[in-house]
TIMARDREN-963138 format. One line per 8 residues: their letters; for each residue x negated, y negated, z negated of N, C-alpha, C. Coordinates in pm, 1 decimal, always signed. Last residue first. Layout:
BEGIN
A	X/Y/Z/X/Y/Z/X/Y/Z ~ ...
This chain:
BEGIN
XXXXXXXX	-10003.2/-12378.5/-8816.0/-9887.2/-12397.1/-8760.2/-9820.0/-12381.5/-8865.2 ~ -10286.9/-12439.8/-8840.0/-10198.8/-12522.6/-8746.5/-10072.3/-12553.8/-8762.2 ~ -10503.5/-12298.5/-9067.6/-10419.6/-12246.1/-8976.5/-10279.4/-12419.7/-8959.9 ~ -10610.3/-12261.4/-9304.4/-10706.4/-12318.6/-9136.6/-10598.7/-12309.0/-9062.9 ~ -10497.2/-12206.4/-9503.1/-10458.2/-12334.7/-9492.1/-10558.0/-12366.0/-9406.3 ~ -10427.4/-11949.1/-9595.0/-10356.7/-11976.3/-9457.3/-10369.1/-12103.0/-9395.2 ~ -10353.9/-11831.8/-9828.0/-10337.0/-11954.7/-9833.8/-10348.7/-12001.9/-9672.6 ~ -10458.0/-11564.7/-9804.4/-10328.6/-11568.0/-9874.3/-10278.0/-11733.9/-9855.1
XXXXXXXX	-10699.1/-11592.5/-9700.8/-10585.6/-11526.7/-9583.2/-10475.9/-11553.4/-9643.2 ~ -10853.9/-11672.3/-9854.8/-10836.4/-11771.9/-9767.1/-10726.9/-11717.1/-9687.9 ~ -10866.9/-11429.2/-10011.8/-10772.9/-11478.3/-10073.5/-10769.7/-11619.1/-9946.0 ~ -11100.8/-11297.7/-9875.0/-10960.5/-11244.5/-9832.5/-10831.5/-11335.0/-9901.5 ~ -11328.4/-11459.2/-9913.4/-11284.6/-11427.2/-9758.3/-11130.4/-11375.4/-9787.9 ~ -11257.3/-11448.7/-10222.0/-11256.4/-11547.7/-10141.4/-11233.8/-11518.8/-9982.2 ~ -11372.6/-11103.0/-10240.5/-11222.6/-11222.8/-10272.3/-11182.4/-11333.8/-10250.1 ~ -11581.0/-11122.4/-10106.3/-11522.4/-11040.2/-10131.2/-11354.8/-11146.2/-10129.4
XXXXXXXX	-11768.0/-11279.0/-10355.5/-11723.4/-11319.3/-10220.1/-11642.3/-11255.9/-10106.9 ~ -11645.5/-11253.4/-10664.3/-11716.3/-11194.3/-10575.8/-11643.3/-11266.9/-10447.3 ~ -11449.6/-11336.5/-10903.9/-11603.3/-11371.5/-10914.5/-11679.7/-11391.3/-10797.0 ~ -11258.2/-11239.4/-10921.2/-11228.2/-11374.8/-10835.9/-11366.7/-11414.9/-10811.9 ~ -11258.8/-10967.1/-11048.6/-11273.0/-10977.0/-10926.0/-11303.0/-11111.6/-10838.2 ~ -11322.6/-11073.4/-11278.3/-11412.4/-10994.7/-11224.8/-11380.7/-10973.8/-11102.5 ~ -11062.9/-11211.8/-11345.8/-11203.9/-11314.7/-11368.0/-11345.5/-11177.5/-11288.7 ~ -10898.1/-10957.1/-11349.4/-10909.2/-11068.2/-11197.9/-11041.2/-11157.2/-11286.0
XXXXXXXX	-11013.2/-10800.9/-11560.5/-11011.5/-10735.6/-11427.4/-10987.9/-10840.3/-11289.7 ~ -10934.3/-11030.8/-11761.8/-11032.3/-10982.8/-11727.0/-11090.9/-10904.2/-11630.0 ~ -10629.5/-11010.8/-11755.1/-10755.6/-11120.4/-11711.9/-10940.6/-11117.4/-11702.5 ~ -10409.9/-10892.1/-11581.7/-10548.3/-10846.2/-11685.3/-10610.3/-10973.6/-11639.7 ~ -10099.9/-11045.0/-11547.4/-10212.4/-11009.2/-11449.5/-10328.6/-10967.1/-11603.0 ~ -9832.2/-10935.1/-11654.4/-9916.8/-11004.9/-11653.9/-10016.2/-10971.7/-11626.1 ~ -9622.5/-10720.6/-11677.2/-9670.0/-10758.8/-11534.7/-9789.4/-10873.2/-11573.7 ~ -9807.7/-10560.1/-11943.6/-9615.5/-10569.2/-11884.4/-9720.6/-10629.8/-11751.9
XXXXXXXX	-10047.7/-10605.9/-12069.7/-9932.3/-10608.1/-12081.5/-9811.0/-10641.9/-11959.2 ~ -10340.4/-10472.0/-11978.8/-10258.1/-10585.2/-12050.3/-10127.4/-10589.5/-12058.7 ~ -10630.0/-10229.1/-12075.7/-10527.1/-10265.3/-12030.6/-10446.1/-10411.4/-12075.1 ~ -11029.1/-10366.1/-12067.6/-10884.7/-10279.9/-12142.9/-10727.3/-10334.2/-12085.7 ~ -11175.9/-10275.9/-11771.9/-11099.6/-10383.9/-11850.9/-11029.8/-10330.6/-11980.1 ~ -11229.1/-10089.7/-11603.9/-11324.3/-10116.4/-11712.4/-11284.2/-10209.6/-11818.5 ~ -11007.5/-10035.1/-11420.3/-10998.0/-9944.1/-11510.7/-11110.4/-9951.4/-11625.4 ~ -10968.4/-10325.2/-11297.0/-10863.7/-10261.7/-11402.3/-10914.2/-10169.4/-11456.6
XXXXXXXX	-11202.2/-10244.5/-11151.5/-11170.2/-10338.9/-11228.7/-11070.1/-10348.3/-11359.7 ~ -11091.5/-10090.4/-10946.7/-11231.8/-10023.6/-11074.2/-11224.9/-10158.2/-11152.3 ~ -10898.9/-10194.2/-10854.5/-10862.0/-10070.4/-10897.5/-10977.8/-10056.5/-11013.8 ~ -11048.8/-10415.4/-10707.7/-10920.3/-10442.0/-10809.5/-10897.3/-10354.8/-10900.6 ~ -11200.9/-10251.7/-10540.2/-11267.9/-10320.1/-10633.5/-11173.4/-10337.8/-10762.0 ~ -10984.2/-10165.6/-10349.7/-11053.7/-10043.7/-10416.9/-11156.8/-10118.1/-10566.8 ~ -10904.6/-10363.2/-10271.4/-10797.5/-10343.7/-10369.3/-10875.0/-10189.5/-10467.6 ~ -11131.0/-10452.1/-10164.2/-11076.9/-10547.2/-10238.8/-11019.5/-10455.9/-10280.3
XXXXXXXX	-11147.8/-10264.1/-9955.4/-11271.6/-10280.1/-10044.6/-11218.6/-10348.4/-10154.0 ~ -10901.7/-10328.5/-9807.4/-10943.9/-10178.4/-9827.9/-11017.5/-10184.2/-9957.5 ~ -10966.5/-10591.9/-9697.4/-10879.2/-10549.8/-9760.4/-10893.5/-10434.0/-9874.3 ~ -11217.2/-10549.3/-9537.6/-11221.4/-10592.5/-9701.9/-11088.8/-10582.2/-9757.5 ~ -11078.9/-10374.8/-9327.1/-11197.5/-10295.7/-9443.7/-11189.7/-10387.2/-9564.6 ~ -10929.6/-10564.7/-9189.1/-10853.7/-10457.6/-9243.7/-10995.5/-10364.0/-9453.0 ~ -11094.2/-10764.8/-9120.7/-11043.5/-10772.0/-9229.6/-10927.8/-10620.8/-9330.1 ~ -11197.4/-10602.7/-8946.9/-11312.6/-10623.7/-9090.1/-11225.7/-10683.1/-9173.4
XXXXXXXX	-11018.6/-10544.5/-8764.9/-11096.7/-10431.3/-8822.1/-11201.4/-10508.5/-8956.4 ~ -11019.1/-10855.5/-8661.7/-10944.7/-10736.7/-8746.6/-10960.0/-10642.7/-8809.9 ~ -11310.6/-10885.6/-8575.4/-11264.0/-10954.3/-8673.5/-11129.2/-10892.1/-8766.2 ~ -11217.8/-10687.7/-8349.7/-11366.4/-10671.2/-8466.0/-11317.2/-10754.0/-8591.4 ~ -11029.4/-10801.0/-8209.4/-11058.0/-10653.4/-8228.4/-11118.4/-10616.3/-8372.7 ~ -11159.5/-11057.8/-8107.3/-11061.7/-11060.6/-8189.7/-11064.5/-10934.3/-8256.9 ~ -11379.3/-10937.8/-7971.4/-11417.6/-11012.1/-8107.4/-11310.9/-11036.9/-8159.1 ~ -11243.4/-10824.0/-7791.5/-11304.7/-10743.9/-7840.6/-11364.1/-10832.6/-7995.9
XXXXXXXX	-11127.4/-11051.5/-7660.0/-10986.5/-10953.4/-7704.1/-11099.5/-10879.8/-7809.0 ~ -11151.6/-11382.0/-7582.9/-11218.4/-11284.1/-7564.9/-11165.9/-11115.6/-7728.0 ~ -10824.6/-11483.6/-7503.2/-10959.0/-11496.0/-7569.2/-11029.2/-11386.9/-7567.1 ~ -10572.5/-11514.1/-7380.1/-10683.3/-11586.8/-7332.1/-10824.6/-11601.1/-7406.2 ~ -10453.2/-11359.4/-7536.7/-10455.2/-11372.3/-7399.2/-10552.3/-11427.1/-7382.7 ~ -10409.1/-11507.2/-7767.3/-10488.3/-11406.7/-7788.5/-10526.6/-11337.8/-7626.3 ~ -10236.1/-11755.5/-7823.8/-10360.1/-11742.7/-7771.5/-10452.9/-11627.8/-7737.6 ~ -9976.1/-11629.3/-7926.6/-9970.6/-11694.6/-7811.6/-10109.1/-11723.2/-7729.0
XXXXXXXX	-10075.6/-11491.8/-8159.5/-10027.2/-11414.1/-8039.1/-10029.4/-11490.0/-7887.9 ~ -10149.0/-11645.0/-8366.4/-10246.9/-11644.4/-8280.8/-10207.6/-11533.3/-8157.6 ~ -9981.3/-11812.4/-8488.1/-10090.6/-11900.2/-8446.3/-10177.9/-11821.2/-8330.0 ~ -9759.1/-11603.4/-8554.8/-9736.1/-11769.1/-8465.6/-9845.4/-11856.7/-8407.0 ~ -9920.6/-11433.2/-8665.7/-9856.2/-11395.0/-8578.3/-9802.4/-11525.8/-8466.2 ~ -9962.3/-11554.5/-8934.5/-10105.8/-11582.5/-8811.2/-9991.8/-11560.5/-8677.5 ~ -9668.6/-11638.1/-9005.5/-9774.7/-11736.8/-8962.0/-9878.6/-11713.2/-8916.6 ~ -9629.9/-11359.9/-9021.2/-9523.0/-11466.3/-8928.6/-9615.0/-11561.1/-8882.3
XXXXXXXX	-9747.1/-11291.3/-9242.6/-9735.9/-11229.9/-9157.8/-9718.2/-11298.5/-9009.7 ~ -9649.5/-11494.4/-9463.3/-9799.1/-11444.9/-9405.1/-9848.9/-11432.8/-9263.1 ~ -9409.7/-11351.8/-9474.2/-9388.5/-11505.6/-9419.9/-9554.7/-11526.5/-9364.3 ~ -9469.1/-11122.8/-9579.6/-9374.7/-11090.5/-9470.4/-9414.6/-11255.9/-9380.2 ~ -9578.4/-11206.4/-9805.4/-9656.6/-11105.5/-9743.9/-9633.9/-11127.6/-9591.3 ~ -9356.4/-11259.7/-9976.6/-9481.9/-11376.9/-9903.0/-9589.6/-11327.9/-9794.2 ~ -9186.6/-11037.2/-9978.8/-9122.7/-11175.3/-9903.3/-9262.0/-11284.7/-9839.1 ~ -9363.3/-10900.3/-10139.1/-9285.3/-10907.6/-10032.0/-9258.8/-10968.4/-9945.5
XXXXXXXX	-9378.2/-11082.6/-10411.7/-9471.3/-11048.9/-10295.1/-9461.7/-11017.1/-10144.2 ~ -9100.3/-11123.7/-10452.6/-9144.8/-11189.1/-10397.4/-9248.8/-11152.4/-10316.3 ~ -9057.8/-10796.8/-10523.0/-8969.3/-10878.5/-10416.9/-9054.6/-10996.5/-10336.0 ~ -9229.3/-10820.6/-10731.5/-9212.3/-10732.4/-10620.3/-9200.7/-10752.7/-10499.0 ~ -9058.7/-10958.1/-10920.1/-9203.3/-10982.3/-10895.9/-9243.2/-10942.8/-10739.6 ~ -8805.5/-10829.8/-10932.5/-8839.9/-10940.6/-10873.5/-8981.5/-11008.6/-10823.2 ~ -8934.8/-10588.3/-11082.1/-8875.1/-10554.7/-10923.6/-8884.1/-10712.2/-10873.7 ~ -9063.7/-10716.3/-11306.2/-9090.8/-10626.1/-11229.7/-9055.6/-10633.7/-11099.6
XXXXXXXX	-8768.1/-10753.8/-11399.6/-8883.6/-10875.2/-11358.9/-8971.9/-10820.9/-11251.3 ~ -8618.6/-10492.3/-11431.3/-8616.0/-10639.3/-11325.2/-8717.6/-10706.3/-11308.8 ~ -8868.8/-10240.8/-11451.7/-8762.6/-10286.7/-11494.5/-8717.0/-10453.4/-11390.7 ~ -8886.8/-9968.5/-11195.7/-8993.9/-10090.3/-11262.1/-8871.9/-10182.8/-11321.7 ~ -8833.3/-9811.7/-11022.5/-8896.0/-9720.7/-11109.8/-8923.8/-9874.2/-11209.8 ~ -8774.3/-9930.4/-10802.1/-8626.0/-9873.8/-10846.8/-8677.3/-9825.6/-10993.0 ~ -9000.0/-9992.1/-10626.3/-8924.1/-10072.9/-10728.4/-8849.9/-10042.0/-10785.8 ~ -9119.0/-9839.9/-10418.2/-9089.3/-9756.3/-10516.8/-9032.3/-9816.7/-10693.1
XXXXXXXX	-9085.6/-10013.4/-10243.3/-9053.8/-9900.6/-10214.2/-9027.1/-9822.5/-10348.4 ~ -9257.1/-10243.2/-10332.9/-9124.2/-10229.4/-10332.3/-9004.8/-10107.0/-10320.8 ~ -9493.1/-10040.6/-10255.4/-9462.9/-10139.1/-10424.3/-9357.1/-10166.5/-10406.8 ~ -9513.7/-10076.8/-9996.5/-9533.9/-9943.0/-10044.9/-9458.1/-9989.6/-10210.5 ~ -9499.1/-10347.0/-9941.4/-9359.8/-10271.5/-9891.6/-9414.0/-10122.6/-9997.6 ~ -9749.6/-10402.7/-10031.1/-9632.6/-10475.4/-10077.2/-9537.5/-10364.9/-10075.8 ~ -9895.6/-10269.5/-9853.1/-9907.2/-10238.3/-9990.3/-9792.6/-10308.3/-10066.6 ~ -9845.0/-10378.7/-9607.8/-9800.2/-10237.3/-9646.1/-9824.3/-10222.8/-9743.2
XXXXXXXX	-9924.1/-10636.8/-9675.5/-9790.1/-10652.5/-9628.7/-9713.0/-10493.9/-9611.7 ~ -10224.9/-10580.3/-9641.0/-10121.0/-10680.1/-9774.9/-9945.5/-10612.3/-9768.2 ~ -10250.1/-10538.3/-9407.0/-10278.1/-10417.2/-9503.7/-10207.2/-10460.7/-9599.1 ~ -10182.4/-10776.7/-9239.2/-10104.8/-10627.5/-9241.4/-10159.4/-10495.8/-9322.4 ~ -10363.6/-10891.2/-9408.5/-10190.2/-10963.2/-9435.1/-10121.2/-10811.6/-9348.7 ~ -10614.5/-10840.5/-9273.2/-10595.6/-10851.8/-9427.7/-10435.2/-10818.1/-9434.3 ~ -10580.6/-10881.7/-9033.8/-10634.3/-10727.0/-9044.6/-10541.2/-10705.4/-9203.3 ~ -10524.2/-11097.3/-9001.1/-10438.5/-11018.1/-8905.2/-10442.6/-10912.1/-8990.8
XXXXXXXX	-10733.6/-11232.9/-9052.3/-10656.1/-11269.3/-9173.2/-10542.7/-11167.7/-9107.8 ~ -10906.5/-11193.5/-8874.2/-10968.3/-11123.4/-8949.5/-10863.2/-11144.5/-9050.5 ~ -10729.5/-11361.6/-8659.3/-10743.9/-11238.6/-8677.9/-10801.1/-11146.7/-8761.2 ~ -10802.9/-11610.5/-8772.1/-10661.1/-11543.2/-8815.8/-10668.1/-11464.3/-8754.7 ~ -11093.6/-11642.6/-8728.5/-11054.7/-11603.4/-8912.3/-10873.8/-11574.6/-8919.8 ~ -11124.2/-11677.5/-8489.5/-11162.2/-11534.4/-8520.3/-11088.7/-11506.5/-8728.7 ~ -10983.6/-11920.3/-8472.9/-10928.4/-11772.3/-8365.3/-10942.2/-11650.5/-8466.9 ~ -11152.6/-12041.0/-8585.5/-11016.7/-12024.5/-8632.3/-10947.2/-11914.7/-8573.9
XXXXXXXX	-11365.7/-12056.3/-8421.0/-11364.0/-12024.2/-8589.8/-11244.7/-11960.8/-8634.3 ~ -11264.9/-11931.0/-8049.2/-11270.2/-12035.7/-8209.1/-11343.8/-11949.1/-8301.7 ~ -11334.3/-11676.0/-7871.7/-11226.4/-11722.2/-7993.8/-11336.9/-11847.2/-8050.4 ~ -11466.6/-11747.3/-7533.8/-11521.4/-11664.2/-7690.4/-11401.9/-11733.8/-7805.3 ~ -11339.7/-11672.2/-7194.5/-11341.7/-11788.0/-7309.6/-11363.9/-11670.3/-7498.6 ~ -11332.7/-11489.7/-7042.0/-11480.9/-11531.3/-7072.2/-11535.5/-11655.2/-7129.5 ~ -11205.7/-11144.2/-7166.0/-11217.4/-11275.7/-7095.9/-11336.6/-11393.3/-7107.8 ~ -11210.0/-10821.2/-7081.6/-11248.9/-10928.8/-7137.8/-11214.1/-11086.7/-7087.6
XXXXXXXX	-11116.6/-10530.0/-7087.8/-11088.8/-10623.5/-7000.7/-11142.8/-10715.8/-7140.6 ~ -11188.7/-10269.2/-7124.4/-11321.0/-10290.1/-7121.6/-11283.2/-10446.3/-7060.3 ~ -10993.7/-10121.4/-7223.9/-11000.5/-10050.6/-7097.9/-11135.8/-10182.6/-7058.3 ~ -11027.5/-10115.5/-7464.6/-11030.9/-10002.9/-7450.9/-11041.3/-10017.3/-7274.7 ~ -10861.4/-10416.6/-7497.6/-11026.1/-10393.1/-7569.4/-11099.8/-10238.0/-7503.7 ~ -10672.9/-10303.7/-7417.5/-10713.2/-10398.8/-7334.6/-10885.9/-10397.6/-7334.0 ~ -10558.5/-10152.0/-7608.8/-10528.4/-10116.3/-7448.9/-10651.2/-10192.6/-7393.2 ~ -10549.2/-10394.0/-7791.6/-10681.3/-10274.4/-7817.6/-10659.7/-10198.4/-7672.2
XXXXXXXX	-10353.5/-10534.5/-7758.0/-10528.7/-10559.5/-7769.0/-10634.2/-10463.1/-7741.4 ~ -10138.6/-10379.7/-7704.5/-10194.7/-10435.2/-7615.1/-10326.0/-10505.4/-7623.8 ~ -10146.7/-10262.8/-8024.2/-10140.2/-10212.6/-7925.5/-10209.1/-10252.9/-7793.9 ~ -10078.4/-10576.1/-8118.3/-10242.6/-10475.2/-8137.8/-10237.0/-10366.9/-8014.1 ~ -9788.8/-10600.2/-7968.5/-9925.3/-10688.5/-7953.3/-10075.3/-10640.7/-7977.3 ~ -9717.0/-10384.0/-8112.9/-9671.8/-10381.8/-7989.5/-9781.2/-10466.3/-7929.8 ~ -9729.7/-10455.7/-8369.7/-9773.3/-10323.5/-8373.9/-9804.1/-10353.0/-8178.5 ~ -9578.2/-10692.6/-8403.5/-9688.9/-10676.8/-8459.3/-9776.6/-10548.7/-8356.0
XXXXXXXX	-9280.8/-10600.7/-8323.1/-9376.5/-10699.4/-8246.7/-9493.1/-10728.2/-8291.4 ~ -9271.0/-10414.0/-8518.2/-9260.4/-10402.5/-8403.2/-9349.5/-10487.8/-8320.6 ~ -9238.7/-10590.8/-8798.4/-9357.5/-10482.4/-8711.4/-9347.1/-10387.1/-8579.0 ~ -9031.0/-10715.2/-8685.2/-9155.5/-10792.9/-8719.4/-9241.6/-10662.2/-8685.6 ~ -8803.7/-10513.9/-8639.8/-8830.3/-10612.3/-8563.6/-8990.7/-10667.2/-8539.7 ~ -8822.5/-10401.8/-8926.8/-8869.5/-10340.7/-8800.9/-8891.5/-10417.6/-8708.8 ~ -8973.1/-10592.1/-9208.0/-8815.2/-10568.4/-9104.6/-8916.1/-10483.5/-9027.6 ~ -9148.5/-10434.2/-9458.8/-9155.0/-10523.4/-9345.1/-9037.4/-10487.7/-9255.4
């Protein structure tokens, strides 16, 4: 992730949670939508360090590979941009502690998801080269789990 971007990421939670912490509320309650691009906040900045962690160590992975990589990257990053556009400008004015929460849960299914992904792959028999196991994703796409977090990859409640 540029520095810039997580900068101004980091700098904004920061001031949520300052805020959430010093007990300031407001006494308009988030949207649906409020609360699902902050719970998509939590997801897309755990996404978006697992990416960079995987690119990071691209030098080890033949081209396709690294391009593969790349892209994730790149979609992770654009992800990123788009709650960041939908919901920095409103987050002022919403009640800061249910935004807070909704993050924090998407941060956990994140967490839960890639820990599921992981035991998935390892009951599957292995597949080849970058092609996804199909059997380790038909087991994951199964669970509700993956839906709440794959709505974060598509972004398509979102305005802007």
């Amino acid at each position: 992730m540029s520095v810039p971007l997580l900068r101004s990421c980091l700098d904004w939670l920061c001031s949520m949670l300052t805020a959430v912490n010093m007990g300031a509320q407001t006494t308009t309650p988030p949207s649906d939508v409020d609360l699902t691009a902050a719970y998509c906040l939590g997801v897309v900045l755990r996404q978006t360090q697992a990416a960079d962690q995987l690119a990071a160590k691209g030098e080890r992975h033949d081209p396709p590979e690294q391009e593969l990589l790349r892209l994730r990257q790149q979609e992770s990053q654009e992800q990123l941009r788009r709650v960041q556009a939908y919901l920095v400008p409103k987050a002022s004015g919403l009640d800061l502690r249910a935004l807070s929460e909704a993050q924090a849960r998407g941060n956990t299914d994140f967490d839960s998801l890639t820990a599921l992904t992981k035991r998935a792959n390892e009951d599957c028999p292995p597949s080849n080269g970058i092609q996804p196991n199909e059997c380790a994703e038909s087991k994951v796409r199964a669970t509700e789990l993956w839906r709440r977090v794959d709505r974060c990859r598509r972004l398509d409640f979102l305005a802007v």
